[in-house]
C-alpha distance (Angstrom), angle and dihedral (degrees) to the residues before:
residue distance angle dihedral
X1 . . .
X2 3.80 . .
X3 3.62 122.8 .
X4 3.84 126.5 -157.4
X5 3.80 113.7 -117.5
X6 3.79 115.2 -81.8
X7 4.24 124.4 -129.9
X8 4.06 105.8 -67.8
X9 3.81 109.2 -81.4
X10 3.98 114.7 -116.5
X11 3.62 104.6 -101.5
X12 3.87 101.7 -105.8
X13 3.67 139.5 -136.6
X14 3.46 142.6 -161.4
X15 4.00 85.7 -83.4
X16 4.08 91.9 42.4
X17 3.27 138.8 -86.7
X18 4.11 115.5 -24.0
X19 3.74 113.5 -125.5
X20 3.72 120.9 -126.4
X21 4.12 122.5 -95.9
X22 3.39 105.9 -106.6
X23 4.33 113.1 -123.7
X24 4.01 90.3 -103.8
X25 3.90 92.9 60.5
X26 3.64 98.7 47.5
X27 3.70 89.4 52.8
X28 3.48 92.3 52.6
X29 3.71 96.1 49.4
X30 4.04 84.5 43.7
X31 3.91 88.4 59.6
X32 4.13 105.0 40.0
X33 3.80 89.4 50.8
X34 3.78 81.9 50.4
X35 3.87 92.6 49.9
X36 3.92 90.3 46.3
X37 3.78 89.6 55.3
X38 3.99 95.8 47.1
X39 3.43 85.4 49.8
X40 3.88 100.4 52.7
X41 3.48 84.2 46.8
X42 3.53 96.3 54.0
X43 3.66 90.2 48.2
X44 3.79 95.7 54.9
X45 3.67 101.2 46.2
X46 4.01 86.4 49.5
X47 3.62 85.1 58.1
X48 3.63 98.9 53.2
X49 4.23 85.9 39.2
X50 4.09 81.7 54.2
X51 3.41 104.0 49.4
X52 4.06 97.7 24.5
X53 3.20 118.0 31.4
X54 3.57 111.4 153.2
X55 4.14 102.3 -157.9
X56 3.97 88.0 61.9
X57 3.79 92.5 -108.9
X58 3.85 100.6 140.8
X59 3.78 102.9 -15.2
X60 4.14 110.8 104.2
X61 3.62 109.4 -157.3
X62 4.09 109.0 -138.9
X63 3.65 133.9 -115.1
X64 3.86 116.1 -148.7
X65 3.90 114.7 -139.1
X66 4.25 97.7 -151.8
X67 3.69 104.8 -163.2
X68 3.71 121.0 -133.4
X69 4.06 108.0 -55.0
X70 3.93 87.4 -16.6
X71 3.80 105.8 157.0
X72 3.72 88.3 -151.3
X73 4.22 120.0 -164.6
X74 3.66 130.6 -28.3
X75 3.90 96.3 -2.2
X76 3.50 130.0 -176.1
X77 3.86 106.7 -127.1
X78 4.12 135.0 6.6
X79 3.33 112.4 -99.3
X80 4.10 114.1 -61.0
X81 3.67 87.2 -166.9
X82 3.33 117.8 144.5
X83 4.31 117.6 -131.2
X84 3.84 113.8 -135.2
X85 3.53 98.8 21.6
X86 3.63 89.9 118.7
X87 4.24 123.6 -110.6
X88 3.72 118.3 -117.1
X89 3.83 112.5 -86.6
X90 4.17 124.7 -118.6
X91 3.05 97.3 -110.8
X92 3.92 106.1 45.5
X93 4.30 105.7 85.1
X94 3.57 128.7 139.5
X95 3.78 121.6 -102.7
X96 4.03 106.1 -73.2
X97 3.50 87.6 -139.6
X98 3.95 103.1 39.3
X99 3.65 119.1 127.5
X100 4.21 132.1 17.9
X101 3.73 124.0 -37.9
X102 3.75 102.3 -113.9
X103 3.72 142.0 156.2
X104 3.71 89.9 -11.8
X105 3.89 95.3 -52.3
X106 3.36 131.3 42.3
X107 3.64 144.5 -93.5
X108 3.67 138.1 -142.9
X109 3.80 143.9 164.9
X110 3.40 121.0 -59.9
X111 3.94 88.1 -143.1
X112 3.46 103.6 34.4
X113 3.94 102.5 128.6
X114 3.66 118.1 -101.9
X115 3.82 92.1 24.6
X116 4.08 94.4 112.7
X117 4.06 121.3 30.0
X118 4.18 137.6 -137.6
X119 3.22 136.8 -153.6
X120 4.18 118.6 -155.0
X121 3.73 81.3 -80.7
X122 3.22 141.4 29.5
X123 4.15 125.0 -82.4
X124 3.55 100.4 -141.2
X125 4.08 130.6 50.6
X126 4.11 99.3 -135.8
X127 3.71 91.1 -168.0
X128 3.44 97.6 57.7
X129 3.70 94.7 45.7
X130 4.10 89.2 53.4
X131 3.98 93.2 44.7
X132 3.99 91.1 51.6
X133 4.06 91.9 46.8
X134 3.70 90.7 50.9
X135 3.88 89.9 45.5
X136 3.80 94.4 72.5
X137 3.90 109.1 35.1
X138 4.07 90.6 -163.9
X139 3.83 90.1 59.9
X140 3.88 95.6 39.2
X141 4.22 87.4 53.2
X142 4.17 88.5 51.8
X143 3.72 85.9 46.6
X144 3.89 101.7 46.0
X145 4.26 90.7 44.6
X146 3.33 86.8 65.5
X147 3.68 89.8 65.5
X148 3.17 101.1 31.9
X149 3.93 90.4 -114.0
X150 4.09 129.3 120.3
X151 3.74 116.2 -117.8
X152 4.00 89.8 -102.1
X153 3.18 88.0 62.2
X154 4.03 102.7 54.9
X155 3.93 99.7 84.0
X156 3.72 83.1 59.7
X157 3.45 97.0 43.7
X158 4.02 87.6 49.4
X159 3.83 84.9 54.9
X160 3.67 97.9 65.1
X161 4.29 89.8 51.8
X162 3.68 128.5 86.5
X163 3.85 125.8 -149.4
X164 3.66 102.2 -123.4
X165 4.28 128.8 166.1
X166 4.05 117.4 -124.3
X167 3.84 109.3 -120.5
X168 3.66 84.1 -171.3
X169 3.68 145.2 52.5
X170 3.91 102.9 -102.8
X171 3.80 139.0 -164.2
X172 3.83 111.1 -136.1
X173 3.74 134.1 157.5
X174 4.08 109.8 -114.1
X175 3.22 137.1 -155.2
X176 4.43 129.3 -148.1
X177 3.56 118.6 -167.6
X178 3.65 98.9 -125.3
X179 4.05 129.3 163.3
X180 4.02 90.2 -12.9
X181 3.44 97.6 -55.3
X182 4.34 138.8 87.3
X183 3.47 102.5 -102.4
X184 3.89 112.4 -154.0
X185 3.84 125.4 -134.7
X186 3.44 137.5 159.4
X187 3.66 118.5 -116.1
X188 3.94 153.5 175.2
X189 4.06 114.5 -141.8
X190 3.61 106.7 -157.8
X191 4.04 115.3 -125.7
X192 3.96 111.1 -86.0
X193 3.90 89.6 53.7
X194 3.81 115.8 135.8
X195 3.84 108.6 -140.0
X196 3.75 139.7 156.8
X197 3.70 123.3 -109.6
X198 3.90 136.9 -176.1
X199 3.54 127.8 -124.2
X200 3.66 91.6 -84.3
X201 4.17 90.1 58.5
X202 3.61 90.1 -106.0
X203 3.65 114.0 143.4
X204 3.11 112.1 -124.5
X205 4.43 109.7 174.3
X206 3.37 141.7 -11.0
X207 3.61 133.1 -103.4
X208 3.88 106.6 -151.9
X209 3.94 85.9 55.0
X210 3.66 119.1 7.9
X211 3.21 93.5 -116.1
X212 4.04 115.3 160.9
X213 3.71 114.4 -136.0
X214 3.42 132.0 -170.1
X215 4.48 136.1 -167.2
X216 3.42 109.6 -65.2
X217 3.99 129.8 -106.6
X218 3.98 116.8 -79.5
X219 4.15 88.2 -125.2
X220 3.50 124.6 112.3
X221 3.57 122.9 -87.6
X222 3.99 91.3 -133.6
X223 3.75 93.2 59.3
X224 4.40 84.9 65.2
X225 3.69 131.9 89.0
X226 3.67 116.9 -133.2
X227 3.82 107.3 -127.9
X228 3.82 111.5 -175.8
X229 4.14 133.8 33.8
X230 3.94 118.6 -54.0
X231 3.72 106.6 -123.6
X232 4.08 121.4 -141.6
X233 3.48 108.7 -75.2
X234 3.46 101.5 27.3
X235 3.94 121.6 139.2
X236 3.98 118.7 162.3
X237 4.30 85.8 -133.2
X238 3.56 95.7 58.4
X239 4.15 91.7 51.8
X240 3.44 104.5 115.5
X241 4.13 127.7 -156.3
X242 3.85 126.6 -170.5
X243 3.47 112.6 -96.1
X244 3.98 110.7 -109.3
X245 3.89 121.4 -108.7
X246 4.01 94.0 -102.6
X247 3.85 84.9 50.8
X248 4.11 136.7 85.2
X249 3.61 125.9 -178.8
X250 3.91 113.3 -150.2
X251 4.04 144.9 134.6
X252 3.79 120.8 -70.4
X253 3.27 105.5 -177.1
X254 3.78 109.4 -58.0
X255 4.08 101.3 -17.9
X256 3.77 126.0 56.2
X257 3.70 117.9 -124.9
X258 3.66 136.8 164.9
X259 4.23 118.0 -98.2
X260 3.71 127.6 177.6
X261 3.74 114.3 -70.8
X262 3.50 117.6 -114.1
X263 4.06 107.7 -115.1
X264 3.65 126.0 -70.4
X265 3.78 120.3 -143.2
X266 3.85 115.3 -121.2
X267 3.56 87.6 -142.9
X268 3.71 129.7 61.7
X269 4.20 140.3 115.1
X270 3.38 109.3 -99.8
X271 3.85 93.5 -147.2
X272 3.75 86.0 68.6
X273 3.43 91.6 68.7
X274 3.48 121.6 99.0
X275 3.72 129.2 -169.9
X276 3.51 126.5 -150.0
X277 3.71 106.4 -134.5
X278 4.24 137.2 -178.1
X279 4.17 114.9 -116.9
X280 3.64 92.7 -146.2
X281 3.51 93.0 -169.4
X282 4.32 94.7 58.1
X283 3.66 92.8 13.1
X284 3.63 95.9 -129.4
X285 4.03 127.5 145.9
X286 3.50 105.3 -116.1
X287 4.02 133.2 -178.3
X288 3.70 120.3 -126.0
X289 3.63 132.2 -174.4
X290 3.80 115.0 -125.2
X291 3.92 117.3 -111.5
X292 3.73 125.6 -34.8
X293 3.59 93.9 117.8
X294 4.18 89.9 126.3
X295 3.51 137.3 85.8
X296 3.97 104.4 -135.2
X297 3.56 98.1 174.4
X298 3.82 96.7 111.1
X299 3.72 93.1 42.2
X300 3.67 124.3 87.2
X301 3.55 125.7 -109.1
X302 3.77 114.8 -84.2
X303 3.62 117.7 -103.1
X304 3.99 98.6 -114.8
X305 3.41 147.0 -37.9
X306 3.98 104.2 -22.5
X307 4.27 106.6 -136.0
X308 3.51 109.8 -89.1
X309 4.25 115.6 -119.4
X310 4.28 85.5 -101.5
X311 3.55 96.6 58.2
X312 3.46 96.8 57.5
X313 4.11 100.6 37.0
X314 4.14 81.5 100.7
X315 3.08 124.4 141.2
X316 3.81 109.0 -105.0
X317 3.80 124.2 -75.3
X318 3.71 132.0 -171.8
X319 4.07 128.6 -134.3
X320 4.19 100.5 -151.8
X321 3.92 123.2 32.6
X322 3.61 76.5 -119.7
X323 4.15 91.2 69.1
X324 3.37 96.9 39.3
X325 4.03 86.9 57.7
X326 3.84 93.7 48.1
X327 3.80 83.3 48.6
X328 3.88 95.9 49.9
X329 3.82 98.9 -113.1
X330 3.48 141.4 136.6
X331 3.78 100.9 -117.9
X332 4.25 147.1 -28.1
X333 3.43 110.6 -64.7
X334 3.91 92.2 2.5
X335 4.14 103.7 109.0
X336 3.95 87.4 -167.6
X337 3.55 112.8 109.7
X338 3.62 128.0 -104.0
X339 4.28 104.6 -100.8
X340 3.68 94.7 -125.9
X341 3.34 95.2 51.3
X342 3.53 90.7 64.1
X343 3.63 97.7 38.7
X344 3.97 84.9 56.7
X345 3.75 85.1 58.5
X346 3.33 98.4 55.0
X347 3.42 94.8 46.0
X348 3.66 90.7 51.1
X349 3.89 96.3 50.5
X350 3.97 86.7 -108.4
X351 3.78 99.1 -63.4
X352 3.56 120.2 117.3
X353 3.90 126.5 -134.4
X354 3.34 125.5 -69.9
X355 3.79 88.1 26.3
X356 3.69 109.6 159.9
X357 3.93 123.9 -99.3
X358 4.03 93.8 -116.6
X359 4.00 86.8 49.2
X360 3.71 106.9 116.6
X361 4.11 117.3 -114.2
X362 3.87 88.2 -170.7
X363 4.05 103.5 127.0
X364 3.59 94.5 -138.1
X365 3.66 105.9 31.6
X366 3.60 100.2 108.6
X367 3.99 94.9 58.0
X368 3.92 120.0 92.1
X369 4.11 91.5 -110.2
X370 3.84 84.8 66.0
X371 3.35 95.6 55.8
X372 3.49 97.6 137.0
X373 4.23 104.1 55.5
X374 3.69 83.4 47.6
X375 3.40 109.4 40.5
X376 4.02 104.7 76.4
X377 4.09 88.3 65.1
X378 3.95 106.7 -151.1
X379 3.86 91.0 33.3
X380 3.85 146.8 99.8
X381 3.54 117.0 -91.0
X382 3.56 109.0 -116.3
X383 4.04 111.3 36.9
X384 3.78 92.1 26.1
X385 3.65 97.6 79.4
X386 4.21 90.5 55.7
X387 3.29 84.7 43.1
X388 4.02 104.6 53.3
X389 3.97 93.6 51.5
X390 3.80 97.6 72.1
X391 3.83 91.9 30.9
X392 3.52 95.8 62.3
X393 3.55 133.5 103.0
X394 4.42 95.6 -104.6
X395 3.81 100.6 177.2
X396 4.07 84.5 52.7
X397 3.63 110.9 79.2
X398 4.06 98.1 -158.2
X399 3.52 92.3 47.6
X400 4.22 90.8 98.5
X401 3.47 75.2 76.4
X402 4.10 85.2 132.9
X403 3.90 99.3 11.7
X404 3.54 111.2 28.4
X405 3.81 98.0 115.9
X406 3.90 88.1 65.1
X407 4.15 83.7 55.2
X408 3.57 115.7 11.6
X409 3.99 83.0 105.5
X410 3.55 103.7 51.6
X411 3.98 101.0 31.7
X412 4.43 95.4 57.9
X413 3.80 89.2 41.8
X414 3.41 97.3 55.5
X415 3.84 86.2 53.7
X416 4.18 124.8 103.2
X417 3.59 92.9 -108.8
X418 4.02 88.6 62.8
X419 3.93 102.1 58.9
X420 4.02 102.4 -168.5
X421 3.63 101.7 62.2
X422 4.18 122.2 -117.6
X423 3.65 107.5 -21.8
X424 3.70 91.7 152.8
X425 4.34 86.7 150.7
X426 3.61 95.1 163.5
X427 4.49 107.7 27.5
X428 3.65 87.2 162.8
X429 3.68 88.5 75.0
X430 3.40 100.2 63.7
X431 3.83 111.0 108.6
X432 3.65 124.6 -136.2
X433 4.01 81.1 -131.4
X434 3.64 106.8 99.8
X435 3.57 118.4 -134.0
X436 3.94 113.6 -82.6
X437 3.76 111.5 -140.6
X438 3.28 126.9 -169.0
X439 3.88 143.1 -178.5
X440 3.60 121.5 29.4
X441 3.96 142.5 -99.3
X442 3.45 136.6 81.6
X443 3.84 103.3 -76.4
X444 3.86 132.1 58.6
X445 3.53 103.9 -121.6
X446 4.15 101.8 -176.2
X447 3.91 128.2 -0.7
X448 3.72 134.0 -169.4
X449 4.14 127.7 -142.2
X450 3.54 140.5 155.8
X451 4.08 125.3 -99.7
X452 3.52 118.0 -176.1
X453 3.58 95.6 -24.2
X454 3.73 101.7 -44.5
X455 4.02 132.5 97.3
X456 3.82 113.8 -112.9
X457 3.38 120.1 -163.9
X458 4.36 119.8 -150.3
X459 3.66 132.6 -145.8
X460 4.02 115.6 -159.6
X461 4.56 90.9 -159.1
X462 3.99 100.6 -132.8
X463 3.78 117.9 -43.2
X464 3.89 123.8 -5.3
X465 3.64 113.9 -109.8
X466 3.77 122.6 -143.6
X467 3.61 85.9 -117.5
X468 4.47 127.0 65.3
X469 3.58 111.6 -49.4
X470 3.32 122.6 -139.4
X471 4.22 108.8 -140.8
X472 3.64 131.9 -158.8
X473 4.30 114.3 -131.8
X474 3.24 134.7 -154.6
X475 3.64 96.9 -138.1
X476 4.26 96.0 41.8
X477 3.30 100.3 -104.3
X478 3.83 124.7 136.2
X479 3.25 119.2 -113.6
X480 3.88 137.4 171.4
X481 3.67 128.9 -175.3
X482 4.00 130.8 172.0
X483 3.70 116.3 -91.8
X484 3.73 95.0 -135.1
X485 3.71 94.3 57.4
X486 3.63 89.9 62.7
X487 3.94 86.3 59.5
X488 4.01 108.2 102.0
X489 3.55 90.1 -116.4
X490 3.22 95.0 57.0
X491 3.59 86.4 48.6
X492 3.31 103.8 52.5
X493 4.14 94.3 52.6
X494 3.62 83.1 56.5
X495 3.88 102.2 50.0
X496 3.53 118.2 81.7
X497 4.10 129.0 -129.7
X498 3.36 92.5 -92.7
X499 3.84 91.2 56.6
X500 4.07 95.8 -103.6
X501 4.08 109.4 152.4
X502 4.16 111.6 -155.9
X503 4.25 112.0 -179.3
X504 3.91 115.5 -175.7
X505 4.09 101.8 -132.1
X506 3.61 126.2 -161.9
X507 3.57 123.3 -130.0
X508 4.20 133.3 167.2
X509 3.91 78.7 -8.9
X510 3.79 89.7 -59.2
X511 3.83 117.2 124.7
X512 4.02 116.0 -145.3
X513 4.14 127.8 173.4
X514 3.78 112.9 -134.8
X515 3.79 136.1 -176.6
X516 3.29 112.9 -106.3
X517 4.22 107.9 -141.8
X518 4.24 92.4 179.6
X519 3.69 140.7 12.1
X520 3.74 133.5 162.9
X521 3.79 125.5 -151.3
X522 3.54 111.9 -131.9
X523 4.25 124.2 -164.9
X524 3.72 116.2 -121.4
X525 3.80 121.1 -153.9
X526 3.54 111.4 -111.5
X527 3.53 102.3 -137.8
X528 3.89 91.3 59.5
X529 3.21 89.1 73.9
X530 3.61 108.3 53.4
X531 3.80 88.0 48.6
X532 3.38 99.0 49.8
X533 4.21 102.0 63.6
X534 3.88 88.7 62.6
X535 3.67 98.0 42.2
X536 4.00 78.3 54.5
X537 3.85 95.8 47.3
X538 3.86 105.6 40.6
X539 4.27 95.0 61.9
X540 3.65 83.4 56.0
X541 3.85 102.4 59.2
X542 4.33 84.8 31.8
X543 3.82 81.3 67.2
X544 3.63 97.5 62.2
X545 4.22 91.3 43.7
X546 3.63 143.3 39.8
X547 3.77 111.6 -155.5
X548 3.94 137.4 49.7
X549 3.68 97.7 -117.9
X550 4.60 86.6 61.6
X551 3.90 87.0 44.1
X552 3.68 82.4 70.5
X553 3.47 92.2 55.6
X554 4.15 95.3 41.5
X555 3.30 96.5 80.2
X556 3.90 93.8 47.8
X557 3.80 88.1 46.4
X558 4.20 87.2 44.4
X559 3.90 87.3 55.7
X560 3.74 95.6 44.7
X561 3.77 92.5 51.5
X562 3.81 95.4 49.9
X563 4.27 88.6 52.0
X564 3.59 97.2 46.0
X565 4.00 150.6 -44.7
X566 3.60 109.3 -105.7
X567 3.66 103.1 67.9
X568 3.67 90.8 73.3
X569 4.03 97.6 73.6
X570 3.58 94.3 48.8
X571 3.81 89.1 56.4
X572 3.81 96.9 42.7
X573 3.97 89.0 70.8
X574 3.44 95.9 52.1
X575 3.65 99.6 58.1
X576 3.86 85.9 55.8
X577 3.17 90.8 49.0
X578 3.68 99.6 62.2
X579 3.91 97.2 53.0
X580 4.25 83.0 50.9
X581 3.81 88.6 62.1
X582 3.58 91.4 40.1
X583 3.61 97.3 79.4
């Protein structure tokens, strides 16, 4: 007899038969596997919101601290540094405080004098750095895009840079060479760095690498991370950037701020440029011409009109979305920056992350009104500034390197060239500007300063004497000065490091120090003066005698006078005398 098929049989075990899961369970397994899912999920994308989220939120872009000549990761070259050219001494630094508070640093003029440094040759072998470029055509592609240049065209670009030596800690955007391609970073290169810059002191690559480098982004130095070791010295305030080609640092008044630049013309030779460099070595201002330091004769010509040093003083923009959020802005091609970053500044008082203890929080510290907090460098804010006067290195010139706007007055005036002591009556009119000579010679012929808010111009009438000079104004007023402090000794013991020229002028027997903004050397013939002293002493002894025959006898009486006054009586009978015997 045939029976229908039972109800399934549990499947069994070797402890029986296992019992079926009842609805309720299965759900509930159904649901916490679904929970542990959501949550891995959530997990991951939080990860990838953490460490890239593209609006800025919580990612901090980094800023690379590149030690002195450090060639860093991934560069372009080996060093094209060139040995003997000297290093850049202790104690020779640009004013901590130079330039306009901006963007959490400051910025200055890419050709104000002083700004860059030189040895008695130059720091980087340009040769060398064009032969290894053109020696691997992948590397010389990623380095010409960033100018906007094809590789023929780099040798000629190279050409229109100078080798030059930082004498301050400076903001740049830099460049590794890193899967084929110029990578983009912002960075800081520590003071003592040999770079290249254009004729409008941008700088433009580095010589212990290659590197290409480019202005910096226009975002806030507090909304960075510092990535790499703080050197001695370093403060976040005193970082300086180039000022862009729309902008112009200058005086107003008593601060320094940053107007409009006047406009640049897109055309121009670059060899006519001339850069006004420090000789850290004899401390002396000194005019260079831009570039033209290769031989392109065996090169081809370049393939147009290379970009002129205006065109590319932009602020920094990035390629990829990627770049631009390495570089902490808001998108590719967009140089704005990204809005967290610069509500992380803000909330952070303006310093980035990472910024060292001894780094002042102080919101105006880096700007030239502050010059105190700022000036010692490495120190606190308050006591530091008393503190840095005495400590520093007086008979060394540069050594205001971090403090000289609290003495760049008093130290040059007390110097030989300057022959009434201090005087420095008004120190809050000297500019951070340094003085911009020009010409050449031996002797300042004409100089330029400001009194009571307007430019006067000086004329020094033929060659200085060693006596008071007499000068010629633009604005009428009388003014003397003495000769030998026109002499470029002279001026050179009273110019600061950072190139600053004060003179103590005398007007309506009043003496006053000014601030020198221009000067120009001028070459006087040498035979004018070794005529001139006895075209100066013979109407003086014709004033005491009318014929030849007594102008003889002048300069014996002259001589007699100035040793003593007896000598005259004795001689006054013996010229009667002689007409007595006559007859």
């Amino acid at each position: 007899m045939t029976y229908p098929p039972g109800p399934p049989s549990h499947p069994s075990s070797p402890y029986g038969p296992v019992p079926p899961q009842s609805d309720g369970r299965r759900a509930l397994s159904i649901v916490l596997g679904a929970i542990v899912v959501v949550l891995a999920l959530i997990l991951a994308a939080g990860i990838v919101f953490v460490v890239k989220a593209r609006d800025g939120d919580i990612y901090v872009p980094g800023l690379t601290l590149t030690a002195a000549n450090d060639p860093g990761i991934d560069p372009f070259t080996d060093p094209v540094l060139v040995a003997g050219a000297g290093s850049l001494p202790a104690n020779v630094a640009l004013t901590g405080t130079a330039g306009a508070a901006d963007l959490g640093g400051r910025a200055v003029n890419g050709t104000d004098a002083g700004l860059y440094g030189s040895g008695d040759a130059a720091a980087c072998d340009t040769a060398a750095l064009s032969d290894r470029l053109l020696a691997d055509p992948p590397a010389a592609r990623a380095w010409a895009g960033v100018y906007g240049i094809s590789t023929v065209d780099i040798p000629h670009y190279l050409n229109t840079l100078t080798p030059v030596v930082l004498t301050t800690d400076t903001w740049v955007t830099n460049h590794s060479y890193t899967s084929g391609r110029a990578v983009p970073f912002q960075s800081v290169l520590q003071r003592g760095t040999a770079v290249y810059v254009d004729s409008a002191g941008v700088p433009r690559a580095m010589c212990s690498c290659g590197n290409p480098l480019a202005p910096p982004a226009a975002a806030p130095l507090g909304g960075y991370r510092l990535e790499g070791q703080t050197w001695e010295g370093y403060k976040s305030r005193s970082v300086a950037r180039i000022a862009y080609n729309n902008q112009h640092v200058t005086a107003v008044g008593k601060s320094t701020t940053i107007v409009p630049a006047p406009p640049v013309p897109d055309a121009g030779t670059p060899a006519g440029d001339v850069l006004r460099l420090l000789n850290f070595l004899s401390g002396q201002i000194f005019s260079q011409p831009a570039g033209g330091l290769l031989d392109l004769s065996g090169f081809p010509p370049p393939s147009g009109p290379l970009p002129t040093p205006a065109a590319l003083n932009t602020p920094f923009e990035a390629a990829t979305d990627d770049d631009a959020e390495r570089n902490g802005l808001l998108a590719a091609g967009n140089p704005v920056a990204a809005p967290a970053l610069e509500k992380r500044a803000e909330e952070h008082d303006g310093l980035p992350e990472g910024a060292p203890s001894t780094d002042s929080a102080g919101p105006d510290s880096a700007g030239p009104d502050s010059a105190g907090p700022d000036a010692p460098g490495p120190g606190s804010d308050a006591p530091a500034p008393d503190e840095s006067v005495p400590a520093s290195d007086v008979p060394v010139p540069e050594e205001p390197g971090y403090e000289a706007p609290g003495s760049e007055v008093p130290g040059p005036a007390t110097e030989p060239g300057v022959p009434d002591a201090p005087g420095p009556d008004q120190p809050a009119e000297v500019p951070t500007t340094p003085t911009s000579f020009s010409g050449s010679g031996e002797v300042v012929g004409s100089f330029s300063f400001v009194d009571a808010g307007l430019s006067v111009g000086c004329t020094v009438p033929g060659a200085p004497a060693l006596g008071t000079v007499t000068l010629s104004c633009t604005d009428g007023v009388t003014r003397s000065v003495v000769g030998s402090a026109l002499q470029r000794p002279s001026v050179s013991g009273s110019t600061t490091g950072t190139g600053v020229w004060t003179l103590t002028l005398t007007t309506v027997g009043a003496s006053r120090t000014v601030t020198i903004r221009s000067a120009n050397w001028v070459v006087v013939p040498p035979a004018a003066p070794a005529s001139e002293p006895p075209a100066y002493e013979a109407p003086a002894p014709d004033v005491s005698t009318d014929a030849a025959p007594p102008v003889d006898r002048a300069p014996d009486d002259t001589t007699t006078t100035t040793t003593t006054g007896n000598p005259p009586p004795p001689e006054a009978p013996a010229e009667p005398e002689a007409p007595a015997g006559t007859p």
